[in-house]
N, C-alpha and C positions, 0 to 999 in steps of 0.2 A: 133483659138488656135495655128495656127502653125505658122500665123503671130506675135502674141504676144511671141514666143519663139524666131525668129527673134531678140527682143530685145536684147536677152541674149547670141546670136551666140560670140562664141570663136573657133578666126582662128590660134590657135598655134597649131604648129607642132616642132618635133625636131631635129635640124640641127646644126653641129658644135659645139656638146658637149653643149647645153643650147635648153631650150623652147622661142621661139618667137611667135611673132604675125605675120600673113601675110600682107600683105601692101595691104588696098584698091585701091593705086592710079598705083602699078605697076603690071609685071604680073611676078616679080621673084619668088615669091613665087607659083604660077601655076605650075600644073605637066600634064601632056599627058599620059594617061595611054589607053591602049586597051583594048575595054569590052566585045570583040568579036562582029560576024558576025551583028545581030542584031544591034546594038550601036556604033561598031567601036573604033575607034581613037575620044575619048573626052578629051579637057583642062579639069580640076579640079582645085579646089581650097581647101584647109585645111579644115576642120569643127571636133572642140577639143572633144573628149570623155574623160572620168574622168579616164577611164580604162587604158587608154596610159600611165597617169603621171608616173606611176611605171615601165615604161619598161625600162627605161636608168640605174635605178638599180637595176632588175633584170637579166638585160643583160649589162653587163660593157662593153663590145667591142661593143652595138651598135651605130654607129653613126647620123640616121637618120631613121626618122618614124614617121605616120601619119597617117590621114582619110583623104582623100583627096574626094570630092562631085562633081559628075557631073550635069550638069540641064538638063534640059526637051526642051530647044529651047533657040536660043537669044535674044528674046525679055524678056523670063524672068531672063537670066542668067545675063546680059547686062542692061537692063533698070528698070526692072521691082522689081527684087528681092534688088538693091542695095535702090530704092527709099524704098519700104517696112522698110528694116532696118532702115534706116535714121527716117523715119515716126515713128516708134516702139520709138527710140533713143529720138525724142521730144515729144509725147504725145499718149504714148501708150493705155491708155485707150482710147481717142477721137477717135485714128483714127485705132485704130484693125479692126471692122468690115467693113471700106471702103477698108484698108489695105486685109483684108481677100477675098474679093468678088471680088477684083481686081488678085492676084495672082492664083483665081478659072479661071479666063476670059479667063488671060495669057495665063494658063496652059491647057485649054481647046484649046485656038486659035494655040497651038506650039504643042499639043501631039495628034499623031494618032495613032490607033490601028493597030497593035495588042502591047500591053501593055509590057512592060518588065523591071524589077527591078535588077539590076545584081551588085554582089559585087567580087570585083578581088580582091586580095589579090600579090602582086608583094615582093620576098625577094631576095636579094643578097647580098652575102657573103663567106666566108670561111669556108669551112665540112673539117675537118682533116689538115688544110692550104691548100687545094684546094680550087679552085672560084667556088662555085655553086649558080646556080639559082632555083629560086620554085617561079611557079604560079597556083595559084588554082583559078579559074570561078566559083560563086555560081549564082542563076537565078531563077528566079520565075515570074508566069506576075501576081501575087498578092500582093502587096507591105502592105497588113495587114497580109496575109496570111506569106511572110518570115519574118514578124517581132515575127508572133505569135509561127511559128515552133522551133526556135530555143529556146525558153522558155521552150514550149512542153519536148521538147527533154533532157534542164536540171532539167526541175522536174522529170522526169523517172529516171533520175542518182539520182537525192534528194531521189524519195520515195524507190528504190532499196538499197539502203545503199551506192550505191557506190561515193558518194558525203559524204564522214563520219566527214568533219571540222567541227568541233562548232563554230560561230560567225557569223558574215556579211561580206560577200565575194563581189565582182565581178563577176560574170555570167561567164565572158572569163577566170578570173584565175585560176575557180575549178575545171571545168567539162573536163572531158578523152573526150582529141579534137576528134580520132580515131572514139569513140561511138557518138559521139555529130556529127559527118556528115555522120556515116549509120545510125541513128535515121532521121536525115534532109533529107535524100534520099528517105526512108524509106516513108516519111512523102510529100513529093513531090518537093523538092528543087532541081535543076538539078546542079547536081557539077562537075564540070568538070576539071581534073588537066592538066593541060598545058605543066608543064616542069618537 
């Protein structure tokens, strides 16, 4: 399943007042971000959520932003994950399940335990025309388990009233961020604020 999504990888991010695509053949588009003790200093590369398209105009002054993904080893970040795409790109149905069993291999052959899934969140900018920085460490070693907390955490705000829009939202545009990470806390995500 998560090689046949492979197919559909969208590497834009937003840079210089427009959305691009990141470049497979160079590494300008790569960022270095630190994920702390555990993980360190990883390269990243872009990986698009739907949720970003709207951030350039609901913030006019911002200039740049993104998802940026780190891997699990070289061999899959390097050899492994770009052939997968390519494979997806010409005959995704034929070769998902070699594609799939291969990227298990990988990932088994590059990941040791103790397991850990960490998402940093890195912002600079201007508070009052002063230059500030915020970085917040989220953490989990269940990488089902932090996909499913944060859901958890905005149906609570859904069935409490306090989520009161009518419509179809985004997850990230409704929910009181505040409650949405002592619910995650709450619930076992190690949050950690940096700066």
């Amino acid at each position: 399943e998560f090689a046949r999504e492979l197919a559909r990888y969208d590497s834009s991010y937003f840079t210089k007042g427009r959305w691009r695509k990141a470049s497979w053949v160079t590494t300008s588009s790569m960022r270095k971000f630190d994920f702390g003790a555990d993980a360190g200093q990883q390269q990243t590369f872009p990986m698009f959520f739907d949720e970003l398209r709207d951030l350039p105009d609901m913030y006019p002054t911002l200039k740049e932003c993104g998802f940026f993904i780190a891997g699990t080893g070289w061999l899959t970040d390097l050899v492994v994950m770009p052939l997968i795409m390519l494979a997806m790109k010409i005959a995704p149905r034929m070769l998902a399940g070699v594609a799939g069993r291969t990227l298990i291999a990988a990932w088994r052959w590059g990941s040791k335990p103790p397991y850990q899934v960490v998402l940093s969140l890195v912002a600079e900018g201007l508070r009052d025309g002063v230059p500030a920085n915020f970085e917040l460490r989220l953490a989990h070693s269940d990488g089902y388990e932090f996909t499913a907390i944060p859901t958890v955490a905005c149906i609570r705000q859904l069935l409490d009233g306090a989520i009161g829009q009518p419509g179809v939202h985004y997850m990230a545009h409704i929910v009181e961020p505040d409650r949405l990470m002592t619910d995650m806390a709450a619930m076992g995500i190690n949050i950690v604020k940096i700066k």
